[in-house]
C-alpha positions as CSV (number, residue, x, y, z in Angstrom):
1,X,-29.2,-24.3,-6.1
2,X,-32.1,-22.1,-6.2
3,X,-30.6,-19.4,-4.1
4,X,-27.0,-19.4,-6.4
5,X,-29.2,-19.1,-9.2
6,X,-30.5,-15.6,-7.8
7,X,-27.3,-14.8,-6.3
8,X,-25.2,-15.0,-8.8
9,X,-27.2,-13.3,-11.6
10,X,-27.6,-10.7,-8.8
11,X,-23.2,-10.2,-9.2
12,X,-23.4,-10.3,-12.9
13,X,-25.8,-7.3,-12.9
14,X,-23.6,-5.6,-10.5
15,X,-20.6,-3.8,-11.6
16,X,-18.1,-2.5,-8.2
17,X,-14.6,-1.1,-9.5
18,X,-11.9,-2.2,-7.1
19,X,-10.5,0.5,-4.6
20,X,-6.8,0.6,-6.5
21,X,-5.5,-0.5,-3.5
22,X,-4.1,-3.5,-4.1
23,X,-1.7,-4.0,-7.6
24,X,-1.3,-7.4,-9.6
25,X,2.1,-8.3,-10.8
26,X,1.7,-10.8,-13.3
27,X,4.0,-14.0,-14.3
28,X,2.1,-13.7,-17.4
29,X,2.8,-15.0,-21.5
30,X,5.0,-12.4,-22.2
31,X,7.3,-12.4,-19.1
32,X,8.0,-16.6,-19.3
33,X,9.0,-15.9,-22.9
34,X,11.2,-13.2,-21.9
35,X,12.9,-15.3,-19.0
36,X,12.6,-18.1,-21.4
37,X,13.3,-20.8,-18.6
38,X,10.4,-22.3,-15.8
39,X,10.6,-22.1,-12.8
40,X,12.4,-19.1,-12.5
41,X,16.2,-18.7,-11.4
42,X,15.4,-17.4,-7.4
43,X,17.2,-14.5,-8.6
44,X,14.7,-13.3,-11.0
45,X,12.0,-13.2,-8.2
46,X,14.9,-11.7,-5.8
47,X,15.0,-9.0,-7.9
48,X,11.2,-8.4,-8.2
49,X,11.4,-8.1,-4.3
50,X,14.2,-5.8,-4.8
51,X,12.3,-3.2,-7.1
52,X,9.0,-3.5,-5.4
53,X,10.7,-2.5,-1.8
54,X,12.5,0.5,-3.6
55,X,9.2,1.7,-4.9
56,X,7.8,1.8,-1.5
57,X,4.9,-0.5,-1.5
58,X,3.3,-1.3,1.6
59,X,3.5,-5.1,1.3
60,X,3.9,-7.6,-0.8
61,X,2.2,-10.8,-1.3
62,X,4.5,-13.6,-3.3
63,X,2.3,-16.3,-4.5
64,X,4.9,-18.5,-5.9
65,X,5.8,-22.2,-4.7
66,X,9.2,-21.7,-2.6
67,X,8.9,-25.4,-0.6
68,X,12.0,-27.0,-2.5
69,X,15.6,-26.0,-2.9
70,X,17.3,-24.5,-5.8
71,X,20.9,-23.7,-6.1
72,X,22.6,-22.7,-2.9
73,X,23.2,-19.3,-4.4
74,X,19.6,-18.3,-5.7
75,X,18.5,-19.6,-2.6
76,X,20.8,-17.1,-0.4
77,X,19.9,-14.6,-3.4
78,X,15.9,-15.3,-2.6
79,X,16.8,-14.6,1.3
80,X,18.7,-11.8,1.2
81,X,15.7,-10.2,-1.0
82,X,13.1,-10.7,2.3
83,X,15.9,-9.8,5.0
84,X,16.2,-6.6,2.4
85,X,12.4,-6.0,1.9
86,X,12.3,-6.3,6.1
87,X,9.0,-8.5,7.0
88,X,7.0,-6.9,3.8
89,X,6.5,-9.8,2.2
90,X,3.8,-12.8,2.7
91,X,5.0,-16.2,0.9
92,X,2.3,-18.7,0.4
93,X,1.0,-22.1,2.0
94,X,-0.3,-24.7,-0.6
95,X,-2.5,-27.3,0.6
96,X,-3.2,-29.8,-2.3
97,X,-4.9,-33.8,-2.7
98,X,-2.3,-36.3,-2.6
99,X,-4.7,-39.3,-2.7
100,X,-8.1,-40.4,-1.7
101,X,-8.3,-44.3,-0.8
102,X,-10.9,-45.9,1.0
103,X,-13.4,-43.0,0.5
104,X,-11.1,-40.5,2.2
105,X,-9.2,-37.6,0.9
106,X,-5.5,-37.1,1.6
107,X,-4.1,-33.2,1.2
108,X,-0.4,-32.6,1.7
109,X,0.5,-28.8,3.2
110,X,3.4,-27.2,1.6
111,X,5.4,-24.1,3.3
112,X,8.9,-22.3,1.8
113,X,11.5,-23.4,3.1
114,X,12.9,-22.4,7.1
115,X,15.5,-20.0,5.5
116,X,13.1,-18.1,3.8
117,X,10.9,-17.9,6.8
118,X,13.1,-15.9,8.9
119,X,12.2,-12.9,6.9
120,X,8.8,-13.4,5.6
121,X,5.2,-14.0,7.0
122,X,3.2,-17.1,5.8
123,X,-0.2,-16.2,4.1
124,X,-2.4,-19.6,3.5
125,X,-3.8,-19.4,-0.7
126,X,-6.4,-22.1,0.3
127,X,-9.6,-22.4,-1.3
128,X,-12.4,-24.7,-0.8
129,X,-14.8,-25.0,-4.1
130,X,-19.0,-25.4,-2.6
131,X,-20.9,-28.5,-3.3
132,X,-21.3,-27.3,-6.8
133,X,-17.7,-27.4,-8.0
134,X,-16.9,-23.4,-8.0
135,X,-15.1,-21.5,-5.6
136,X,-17.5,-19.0,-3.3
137,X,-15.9,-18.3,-0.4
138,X,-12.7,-18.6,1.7
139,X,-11.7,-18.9,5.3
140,X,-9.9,-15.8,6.9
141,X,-7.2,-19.2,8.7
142,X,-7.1,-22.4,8.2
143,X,-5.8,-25.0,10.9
144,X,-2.4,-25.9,9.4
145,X,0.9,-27.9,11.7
146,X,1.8,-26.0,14.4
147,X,-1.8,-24.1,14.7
148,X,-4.2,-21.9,12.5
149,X,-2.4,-19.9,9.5
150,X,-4.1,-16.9,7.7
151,X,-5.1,-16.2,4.6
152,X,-2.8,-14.2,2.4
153,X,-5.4,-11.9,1.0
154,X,-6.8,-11.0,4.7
155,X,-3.0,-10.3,6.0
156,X,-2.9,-7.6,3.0
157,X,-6.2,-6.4,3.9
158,X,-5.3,-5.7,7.2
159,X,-6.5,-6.5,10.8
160,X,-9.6,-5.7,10.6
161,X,-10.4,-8.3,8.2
162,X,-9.7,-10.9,11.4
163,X,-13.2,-10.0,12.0
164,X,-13.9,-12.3,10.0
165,X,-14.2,-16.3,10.2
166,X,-15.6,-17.9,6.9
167,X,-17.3,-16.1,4.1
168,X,-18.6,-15.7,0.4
169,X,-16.8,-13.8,-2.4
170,X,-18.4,-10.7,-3.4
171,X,-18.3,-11.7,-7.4
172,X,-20.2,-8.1,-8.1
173,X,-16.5,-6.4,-7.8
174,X,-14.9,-6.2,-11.2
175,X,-11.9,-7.9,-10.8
176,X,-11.2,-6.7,-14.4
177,X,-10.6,-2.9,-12.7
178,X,-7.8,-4.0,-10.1
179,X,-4.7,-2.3,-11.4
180,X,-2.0,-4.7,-13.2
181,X,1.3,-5.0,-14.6
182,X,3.3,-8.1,-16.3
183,X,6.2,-8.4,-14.4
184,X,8.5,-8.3,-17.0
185,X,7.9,-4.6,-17.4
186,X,9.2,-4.2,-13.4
187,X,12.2,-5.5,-13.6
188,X,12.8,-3.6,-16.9
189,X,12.0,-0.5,-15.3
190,X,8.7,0.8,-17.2
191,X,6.6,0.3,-14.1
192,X,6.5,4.0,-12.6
193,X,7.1,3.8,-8.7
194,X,4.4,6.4,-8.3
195,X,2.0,3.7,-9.4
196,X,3.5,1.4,-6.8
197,X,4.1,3.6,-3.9
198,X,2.3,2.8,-0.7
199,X,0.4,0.1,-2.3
200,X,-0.1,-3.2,-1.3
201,X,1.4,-5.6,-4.1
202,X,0.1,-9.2,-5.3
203,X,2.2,-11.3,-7.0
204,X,1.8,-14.6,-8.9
205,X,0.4,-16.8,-11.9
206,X,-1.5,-15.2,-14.8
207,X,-0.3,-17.6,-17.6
208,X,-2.9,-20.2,-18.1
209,X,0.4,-22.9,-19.3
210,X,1.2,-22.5,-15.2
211,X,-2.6,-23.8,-14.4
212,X,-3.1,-21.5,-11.4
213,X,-6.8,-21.5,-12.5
214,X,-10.2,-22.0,-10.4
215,X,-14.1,-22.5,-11.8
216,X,-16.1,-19.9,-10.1
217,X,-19.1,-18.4,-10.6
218,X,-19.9,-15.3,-12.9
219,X,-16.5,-15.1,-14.5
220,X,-16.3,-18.8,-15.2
221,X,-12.6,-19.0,-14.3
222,X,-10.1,-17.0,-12.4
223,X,-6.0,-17.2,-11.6
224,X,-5.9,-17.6,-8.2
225,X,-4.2,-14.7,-7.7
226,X,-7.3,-13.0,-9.1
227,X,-9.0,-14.7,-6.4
228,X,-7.1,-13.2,-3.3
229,X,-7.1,-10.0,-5.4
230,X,-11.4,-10.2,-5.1
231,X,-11.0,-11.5,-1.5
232,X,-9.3,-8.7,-1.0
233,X,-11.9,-6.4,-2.3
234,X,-14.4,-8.5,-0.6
235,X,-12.8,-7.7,2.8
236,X,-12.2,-4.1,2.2
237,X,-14.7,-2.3,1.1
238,X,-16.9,-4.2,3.8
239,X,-18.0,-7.2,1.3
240,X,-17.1,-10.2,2.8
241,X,-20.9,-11.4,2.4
242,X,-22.7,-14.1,4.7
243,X,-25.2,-16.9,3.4
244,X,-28.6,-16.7,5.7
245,X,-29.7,-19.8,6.8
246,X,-32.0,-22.2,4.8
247,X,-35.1,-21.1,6.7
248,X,-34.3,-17.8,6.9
249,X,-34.4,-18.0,2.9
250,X,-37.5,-19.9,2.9
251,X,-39.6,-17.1,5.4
């Protein structure tokens, strides 16, 4: 507790801008009154896909639930939007507590459905909070049914971020500085694609009435797609930080 203490007033001193590398697309306030309706019609996030391949980013990262059916028709809408956007996009893996009897705690793993999975890659948005309730640190995979599945943030950073195994969040980096837009403003064309262009592209919840939110330290709370946005960071600019052991603290 001690060392937290010093580490994490040691992040609120600091102040790192992001490397604009990455862009936030936001399911925020203003775009679920637009739409009006939750969840979404499959078509609405189709055509996200759609404008966000035509701008030319690099990849995109989806973090929105896709595990049960909709309509046969905004489902084939949803799938012809990956097949379109040609293995650029990550859709997420969920692991969540179903129960805990007897002492023991039950998760349940969710995946999108197989016929979105011919088109996309499958990017794990698992976090563990520490022994103090607040999210530190993540794993770079995480064993999931048919063998270990990788982080989404660390298949947008690239392979060089499988360097990695476990490690701590680098809560200096202002997450505050990371580039974002709602996504109502994409599909109604005021996004400029030069802002878009070559970039990598996370998308998901920042409305807090869709409860996509984590404890953490320094900022208190965080959408967890402002999470894989700072493990990002963490993982690019060469901040994916490691804990010394106990004694090594103590000498």
């Amino acid at each position: 507790p001690l060392d937290r203490l010093f580490v994490d007033g040691g992040f609120a001193l600091s102040n790192r801008p992001a490397t604009g590398r990455l862009v936030l697309v936001q399911i925020d306030p203003r775009s679920l009154e637009k739409i009006g309706v939750w969840p979404w019609p499959r078509s609405i996030h189709s055509r996200t896909i759609d404008r966000l391949t035509a701008a030319g980013v690099s990849e995109i990262g989806y973090d929105v639930d896709f595990s049960s059916r909709s309509t046969p028709a905004e489902d084939r809408a949803l799938a012809s939007a990956l097949e379109r956007a040609s293995g650029k996009v990550i859709l997420p893996a969920f692991r969540q507590r179903s129960s805990a009897k007897g002492g023991a705690i039950h998760t349940h793993d969710t995946q999108p459905l197989d016929q979105f999975m011919t088109s996309a890659q499958l990017g794990n948005v698992v976090f563990r909070p520490s022994t103090d309730g607040l999210i530190r640190g993540m794993s770079v995979v995480v064993p999931w049914k048919d063998g270990d599945v990788p982080a989404m943030s660390a298949l947008l950073a690239g392979p060089a971020a499988f360097t990695q195994g476990g490690f701590q969040l680098d809560f200096g980096i202002d997450i505050n500085t990371v580039p974002r837009y709602s996504l109502v403003d994409l599909l109604d064309g005021k996004v400029p694609a030069s802002e878009l262009k070559g970039k990598k592209v996370l998308v998901g919840a920042a409305a807090t009435e869709l409860g996509d939110q984590h404890a953490v330290p320094v900022y208190g709370r965080l959408h967890g797609m402002e999470l894989q946005a700072l493990a990002f960071e963490s993982l690019v600019q060469g901040r994916a930080l490691h804990s010394p052991r106990p004694e090594a603290i103590i000498i």
